[in-house]
C-alpha positions in Angstrom: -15.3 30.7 -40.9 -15.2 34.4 -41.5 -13.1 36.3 -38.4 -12.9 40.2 -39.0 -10.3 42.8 -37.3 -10.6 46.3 -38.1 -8.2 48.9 -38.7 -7.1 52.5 -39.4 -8.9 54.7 -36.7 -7.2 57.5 -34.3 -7.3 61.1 -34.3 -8.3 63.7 -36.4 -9.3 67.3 -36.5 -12.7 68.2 -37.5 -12.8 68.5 -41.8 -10.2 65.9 -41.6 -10.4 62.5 -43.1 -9.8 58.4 -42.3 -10.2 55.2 -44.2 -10.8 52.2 -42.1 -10.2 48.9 -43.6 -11.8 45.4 -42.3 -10.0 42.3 -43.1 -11.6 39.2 -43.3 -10.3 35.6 -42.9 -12.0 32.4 -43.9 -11.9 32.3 -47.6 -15.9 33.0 -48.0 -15.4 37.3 -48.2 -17.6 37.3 -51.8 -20.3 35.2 -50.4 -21.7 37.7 -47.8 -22.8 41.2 -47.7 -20.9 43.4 -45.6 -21.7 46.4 -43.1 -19.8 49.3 -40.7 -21.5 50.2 -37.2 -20.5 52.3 -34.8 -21.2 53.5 -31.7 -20.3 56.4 -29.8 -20.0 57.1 -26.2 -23.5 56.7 -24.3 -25.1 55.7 -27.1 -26.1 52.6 -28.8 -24.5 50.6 -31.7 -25.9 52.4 -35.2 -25.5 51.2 -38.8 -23.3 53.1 -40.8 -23.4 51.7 -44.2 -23.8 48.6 -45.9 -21.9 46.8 -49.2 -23.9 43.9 -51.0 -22.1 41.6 -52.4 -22.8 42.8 -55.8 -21.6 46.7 -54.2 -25.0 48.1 -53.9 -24.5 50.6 -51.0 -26.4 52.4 -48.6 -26.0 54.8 -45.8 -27.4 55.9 -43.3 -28.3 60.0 -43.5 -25.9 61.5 -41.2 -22.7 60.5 -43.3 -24.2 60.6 -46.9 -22.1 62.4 -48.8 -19.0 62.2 -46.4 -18.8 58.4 -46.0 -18.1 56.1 -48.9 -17.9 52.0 -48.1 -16.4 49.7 -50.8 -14.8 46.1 -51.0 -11.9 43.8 -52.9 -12.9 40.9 -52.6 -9.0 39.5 -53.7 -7.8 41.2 -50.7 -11.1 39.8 -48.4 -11.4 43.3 -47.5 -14.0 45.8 -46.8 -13.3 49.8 -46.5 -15.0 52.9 -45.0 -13.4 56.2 -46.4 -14.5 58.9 -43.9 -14.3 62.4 -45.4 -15.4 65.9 -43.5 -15.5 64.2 -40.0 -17.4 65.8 -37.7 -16.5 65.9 -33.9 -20.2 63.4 -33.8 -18.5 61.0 -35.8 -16.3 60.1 -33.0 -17.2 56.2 -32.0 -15.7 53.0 -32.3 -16.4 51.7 -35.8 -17.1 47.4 -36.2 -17.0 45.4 -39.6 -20.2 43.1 -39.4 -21.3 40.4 -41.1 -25.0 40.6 -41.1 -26.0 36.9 -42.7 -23.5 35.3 -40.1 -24.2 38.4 -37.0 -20.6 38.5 -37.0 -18.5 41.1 -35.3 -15.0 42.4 -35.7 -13.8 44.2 -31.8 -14.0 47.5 -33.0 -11.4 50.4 -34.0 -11.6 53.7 -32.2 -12.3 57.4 -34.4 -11.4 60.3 -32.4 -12.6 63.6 -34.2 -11.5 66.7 -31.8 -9.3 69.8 -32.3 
């Protein structure tokens, strides 16, 4: 039931900083954890960070302490602020649904002077 479509990316300079939202549809949002991938040019898809469904977090190393994910639940949405971007941050960024392997189509994070 749940569809996602991502939004917010573009481009930024380097030290600069996004949020990317992830809006859900399908009246279920509470019921599942939640997750951000990305993947950037060449490379494969990599998990970003992960939001339970009680908001236990985790990240994965190369954005800790940049990245912070977070949800509301009344607005069936999930969040990725993006702080001190990095010109390796640049990827397309997904909203997953790991219990249902559901996929948003991805927004696009430039980070370039």
């Amino acid at each position: 039931q749940v569809q996602l479509v991502e939004s917010g990316g573009g481009l930024v300079q380097p030290g600069g900083s996004l949020r990317l939202s992830c809006a859900a549809s399908g009246g279920v949002f509470g019921w599942y954890d939640m997750a951000w991938y990305r993947q950037a040019p060449g490379k494969q898809r990599e998990l970003v960070a992960t939001i339970s469904t009680g908001d236990s977090t985790s990240y994965t190393d190369s954005v800790k302490g940049r990245f912070a994910i977070s949800r509301d639940n009344a607005k069936e949405t999930v969040y990725l602020q993006m702080n001190s971007l990095k010109p390796e941050d640049t990827a397309v960024y997904y909203c997953n649904v790991p219990h249902l392997s559901k996929w948003g189509k991805g927004t696009l994070v430039t980070v370039s002077s």
